[in-house]
N, C-alpha and C positions, 0 to 999 in steps of 0.2 A: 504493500500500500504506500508507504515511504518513496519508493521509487517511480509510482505512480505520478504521489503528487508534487515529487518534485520535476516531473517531464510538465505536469500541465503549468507548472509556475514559470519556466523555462519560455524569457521573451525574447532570446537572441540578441541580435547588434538594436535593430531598428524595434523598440515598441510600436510608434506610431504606424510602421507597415504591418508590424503583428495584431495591435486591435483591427486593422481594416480587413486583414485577412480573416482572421477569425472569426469576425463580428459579422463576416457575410457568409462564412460556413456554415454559424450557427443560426443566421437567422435564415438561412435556404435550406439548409434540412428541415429546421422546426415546422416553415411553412409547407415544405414539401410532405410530409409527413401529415400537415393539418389538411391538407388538399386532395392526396391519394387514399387515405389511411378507410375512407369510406368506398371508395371506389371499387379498392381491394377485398372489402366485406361483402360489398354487392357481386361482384365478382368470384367468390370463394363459396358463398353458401346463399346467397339469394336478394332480393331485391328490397322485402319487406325485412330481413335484418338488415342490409344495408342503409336504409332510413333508418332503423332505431339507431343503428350506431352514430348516423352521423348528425341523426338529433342531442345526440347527449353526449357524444363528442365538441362537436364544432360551435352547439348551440345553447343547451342548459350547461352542460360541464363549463362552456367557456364563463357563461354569465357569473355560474358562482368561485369561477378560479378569479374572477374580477372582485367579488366582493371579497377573496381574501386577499388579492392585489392590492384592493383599497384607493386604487388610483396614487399610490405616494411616489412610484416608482420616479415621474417625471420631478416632483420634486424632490426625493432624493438624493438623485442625481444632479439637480444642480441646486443642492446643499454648497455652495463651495465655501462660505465661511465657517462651516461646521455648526450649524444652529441647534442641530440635534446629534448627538451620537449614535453610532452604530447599535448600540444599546438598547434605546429610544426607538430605532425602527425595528429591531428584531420583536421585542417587547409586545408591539403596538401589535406586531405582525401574526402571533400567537393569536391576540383576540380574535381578529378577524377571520386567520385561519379558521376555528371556533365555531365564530356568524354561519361562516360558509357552508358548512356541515350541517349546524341545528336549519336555516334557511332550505335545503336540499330535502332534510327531511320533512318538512311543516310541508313544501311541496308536492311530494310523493307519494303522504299520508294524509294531507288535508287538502288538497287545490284541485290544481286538471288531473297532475298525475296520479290519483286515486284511481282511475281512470283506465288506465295504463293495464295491460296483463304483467303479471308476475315476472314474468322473462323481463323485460321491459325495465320493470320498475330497479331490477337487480342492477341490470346495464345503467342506466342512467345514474343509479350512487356511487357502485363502480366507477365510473366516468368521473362522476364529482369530484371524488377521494381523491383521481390520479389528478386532478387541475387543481387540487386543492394545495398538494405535496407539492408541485410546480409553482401555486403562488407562494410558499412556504420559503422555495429557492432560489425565487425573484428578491429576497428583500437580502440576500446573501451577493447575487449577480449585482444586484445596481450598488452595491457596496465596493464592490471591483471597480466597477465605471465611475461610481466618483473617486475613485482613487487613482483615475487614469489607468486602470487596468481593464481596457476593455476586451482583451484578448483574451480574460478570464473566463470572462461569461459567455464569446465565442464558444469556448472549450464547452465549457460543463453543457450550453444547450448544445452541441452537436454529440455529445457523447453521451448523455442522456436521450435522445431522443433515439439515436442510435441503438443503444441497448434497449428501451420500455418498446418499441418498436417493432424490433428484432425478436423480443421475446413473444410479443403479442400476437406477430404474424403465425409464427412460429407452433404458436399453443391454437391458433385460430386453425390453419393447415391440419392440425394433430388429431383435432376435436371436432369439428365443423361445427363448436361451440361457442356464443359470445360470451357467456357467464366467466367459465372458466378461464378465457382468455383473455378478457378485463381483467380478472385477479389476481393474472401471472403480470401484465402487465404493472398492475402497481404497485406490486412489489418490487420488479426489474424499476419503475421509478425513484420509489423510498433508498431505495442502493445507488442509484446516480447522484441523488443530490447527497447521500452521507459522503459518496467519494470525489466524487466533481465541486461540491461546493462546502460543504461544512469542513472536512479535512482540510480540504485546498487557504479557505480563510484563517485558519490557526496557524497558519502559519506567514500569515502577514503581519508584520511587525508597529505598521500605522493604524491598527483597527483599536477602536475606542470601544471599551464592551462594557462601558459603565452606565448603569440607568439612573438619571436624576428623578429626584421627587419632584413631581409635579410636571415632569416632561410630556407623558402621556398623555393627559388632560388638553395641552396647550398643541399637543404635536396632532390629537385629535382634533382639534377644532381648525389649525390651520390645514387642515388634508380631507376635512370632510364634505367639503361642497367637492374635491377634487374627486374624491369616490364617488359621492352620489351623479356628479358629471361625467365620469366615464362609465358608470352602471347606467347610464342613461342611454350613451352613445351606444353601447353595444345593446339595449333595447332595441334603438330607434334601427340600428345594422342588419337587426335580429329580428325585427317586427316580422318581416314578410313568413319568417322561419315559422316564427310562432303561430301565425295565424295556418300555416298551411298544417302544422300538425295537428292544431285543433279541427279544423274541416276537413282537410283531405285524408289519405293514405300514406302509412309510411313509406311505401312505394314514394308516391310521391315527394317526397321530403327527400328522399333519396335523390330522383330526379332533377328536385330545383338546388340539391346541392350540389350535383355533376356541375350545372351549367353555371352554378355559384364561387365556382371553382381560381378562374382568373384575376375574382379580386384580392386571392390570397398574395397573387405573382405580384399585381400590381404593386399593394402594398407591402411587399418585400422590397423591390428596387424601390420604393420611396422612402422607406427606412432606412436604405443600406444612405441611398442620397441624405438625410436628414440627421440619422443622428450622429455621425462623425462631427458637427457641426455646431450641437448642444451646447457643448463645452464651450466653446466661439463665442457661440451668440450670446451666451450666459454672460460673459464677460464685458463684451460692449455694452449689453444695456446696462449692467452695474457701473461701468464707467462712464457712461453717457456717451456712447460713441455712437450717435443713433444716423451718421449716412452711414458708418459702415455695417451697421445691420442690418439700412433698408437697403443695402446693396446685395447682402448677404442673402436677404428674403427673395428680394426680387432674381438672384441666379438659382437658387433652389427650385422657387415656383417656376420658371423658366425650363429646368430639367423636368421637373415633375409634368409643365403641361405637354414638352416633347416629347415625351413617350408615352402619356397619354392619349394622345393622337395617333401612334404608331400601334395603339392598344387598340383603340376603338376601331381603326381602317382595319387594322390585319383581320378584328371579328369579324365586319363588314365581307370584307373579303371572303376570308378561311375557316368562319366560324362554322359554316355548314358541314366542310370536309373534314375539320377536327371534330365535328361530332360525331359523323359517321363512325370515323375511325373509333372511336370510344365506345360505340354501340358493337364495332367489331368485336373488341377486344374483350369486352362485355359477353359477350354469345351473343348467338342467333335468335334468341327469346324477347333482347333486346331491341330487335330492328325497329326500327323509326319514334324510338321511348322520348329519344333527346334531338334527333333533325326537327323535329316538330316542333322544338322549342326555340328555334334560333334567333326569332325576332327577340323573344325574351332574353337570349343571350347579349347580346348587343345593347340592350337597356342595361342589361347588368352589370355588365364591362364598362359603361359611361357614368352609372353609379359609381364605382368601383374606383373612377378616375377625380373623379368629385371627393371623393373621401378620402383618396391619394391628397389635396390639394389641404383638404378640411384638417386633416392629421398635423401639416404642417403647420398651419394656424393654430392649434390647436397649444402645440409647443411653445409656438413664440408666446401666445397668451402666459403661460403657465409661467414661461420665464420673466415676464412682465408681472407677473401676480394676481391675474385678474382673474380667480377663481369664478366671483360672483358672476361678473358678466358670462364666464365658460356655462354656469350653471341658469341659468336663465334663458340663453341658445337653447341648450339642450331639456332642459323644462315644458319651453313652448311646442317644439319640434316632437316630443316624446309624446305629446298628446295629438295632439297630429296624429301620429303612428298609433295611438290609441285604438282611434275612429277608423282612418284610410285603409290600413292592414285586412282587415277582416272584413270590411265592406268588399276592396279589391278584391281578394281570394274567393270570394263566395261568391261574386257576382264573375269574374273573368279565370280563377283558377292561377296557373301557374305567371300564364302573362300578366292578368291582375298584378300579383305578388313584385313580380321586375319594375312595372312600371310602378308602384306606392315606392318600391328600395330607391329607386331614380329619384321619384318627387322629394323624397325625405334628405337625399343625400345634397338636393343643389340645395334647400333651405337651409343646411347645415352650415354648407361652402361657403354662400352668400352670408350667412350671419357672422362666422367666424371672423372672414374677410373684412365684412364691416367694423368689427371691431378692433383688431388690428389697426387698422389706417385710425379710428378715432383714437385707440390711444397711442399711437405714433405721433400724429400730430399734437396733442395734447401735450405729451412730452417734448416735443422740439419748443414750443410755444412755453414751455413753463407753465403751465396751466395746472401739471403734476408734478 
């Protein structure tokens, strides 16, 4: 194990080329993993487990790995005067952990998911527990990254994902069981983060593991509009999801997740483009260096809308032929499950690009501090998705679903956006 962790500590001559290396391994398997990992269920043993997995995968699992995320992670990370100690977020990160679990089951056992058959209801805690253990190793990762170690948390998510992955297929192949092969899964998880991240941080020499009195309280209060703001955002992300398990078939949940698929891509290269960057940006607005931020914003958004464009055309184009192809690899059972769906494709892919953009915003707010205003966006917006969600699906089906994720995602973009520029200006003006 020693030997282990002293390879993943190991950053060579160049860190800064070691976090960018890293930081796109791990966040291209994670996604590629969050992308396929349903495909390959539908594919392995059928269509209606493939929906349930990649409901409680991609879409309950994610929501409550968010509430034990808690939204802190962005600022965490750009703690840079040490406001809180490592302590303070591990601490904090327990409760929540906690939430996420009693929240999963008051779900399962009192809500929709009562609902649920038995098979079902196992997978989807399953599921929870393994997002739970993952938010658990987020607050360990973004301890790396504000230490400048981003090539840490490269590591532990690619070899993590790598292993719970590796096991899961593995036990799925074995079995042609989901039960069994969620609970080999999370346990191959609980072992990546004891060795990729708990190990790996004792032996860091700059970590503060001291909790103050009264930090908690305070560290609560400044991070909980940022939870309940990003428990919002991945609602309003999530709306379509939800409404279609409530009306449709897991089948279909399956299906709108096939086509669901390219906004994970998307927002991977928008990630890889944005967060080498945090650090940067964190820095100018504390020093008031606010052209080179809006310089900074405006080449990011810049990247962000050019491949955008190359996202939306290539659907345009080749969306029909890469679904084919999917419905091949799929079987013959499958034929015309997802060509059917292409225009919806194409909506979602242009969602997809909007939330690309929203993400960004999203950040700079954060490092600006404008919690409130983040949580007000996503307030109005959330209700929206309330109504639109379930009316669309019920009345148009899977197209419905694409087009509400589209509406909800430019109202996002737009609002974000607006906010920004007001407190840009604001601040150049001394008005803040």
């Amino acid at each position: 194990m020693n030997l282990i962790t002293r390879w993943i500590l190991h950053e060579g001559k160049d860190r800064e080329k070691q976090n960018m290396i890293w930081n796109m391994a791990g966040s291209f398997c994670y996604a590629l993993a969050s992308m396929v990992l349903a495909f390959l269920v539908m594919r392995i043993i059928g269509p209606d487990e493939g929906g349930i997995f990649s409901f409680a995968f991609s879409t309950f699992g994610q929501q409550m790995f968010l509430v034990a995320y808690f939204g802190i992670r962005p600022f965490q990370i750009t703690d840079g005067v040490g406001q809180y100690s490592f302590g303070d977020y591990r601490r904090q990160r327990i409760w929540t952990c906690g939430l996420a679990v009693v929240l999963a089951m008051a779900y399962l056992l009192l809500g929709t998911g009562s609902t649920y058959s038995f098979e079902k209801i196992q997978v989807v805690f399953l599921m929870v527990i393994y997002k739970v253990i993952d938010g658990w190793a987020d607050v360990y990762e973004s301890e790396f990254q504000r230490n400048g170690r981003l090539y840490l948390t490269g590591k532990s998510n690619f070899f993590r994902t790598l292993l719970s992955v590796g096991c899961f297929l593995a036990a799925l192949v074995a079995t042609h069981n989901l039960v069994p092969a969620c609970l080999i899964a999370v346990g191959a998880q609980a072992v990546g983060v004891l060795v990729f991240d708990i190990m790996t941080i004792h032996r860091l020499d700059a970590i503060d593991w001291r909790c103050e009195a009264g930090q908690n309280r305070t560290l609560f209060q400044n991070t909980v509009l940022l939870f309940i703001s990003v428990f919002l955002d991945f609602y309003i992300f999530s709306a379509s999801k939800y409404a279609i398990d409530r009306y449709l078939t897991d089948a279909d949940s399956g299906y709108f997740n096939m086509i669901f698929m390219p906004t994970s891509v998307i927002n991977l290269v928008a990630g890889f483009v944005i967060r080498p960057f945090l650090t940067r940006m964190t820095k100018q607005w504390n020093d008031r260096e606010f052209s080179a931020l809006k310089s900074q914003i405006f080449r990011l958004g810049g990247m962000i809308a050019g491949l955008s464009v190359l996202a939306v055309g290539g659907t345009v184009i080749l969306g029909k032929p890469v679904l084919q192809l999917l419905e091949m690899l799929l079987g013959s059972a499958y034929s015309g499950k997802l060509t059917g769906h292409h225009l919806a494709f194409v909506l979602i892919v242009s969602g997809g690009s909007c939330y690309a953009f929203l993400n960004l915003m999203y950040y700079v707010l954060v490092i600006m501090r404008k919690q409130k205003a983040i949580f007000v966006v996503y307030a109005l917006v959330s209700i929206v998705a309330w109504f639109l969600c379930p009316v669309m699906v019920q009345s148009a089906g899977i197209p419905g679903a694409a087009v509400a994720y589209l509406i909800l995602m430019i109202l996002l973009a737009v609002g974000f956006g607006g906010l920004v520029w007001i407190a840009y200006c604001r601040s150049v003006d001394g008005s803040e």
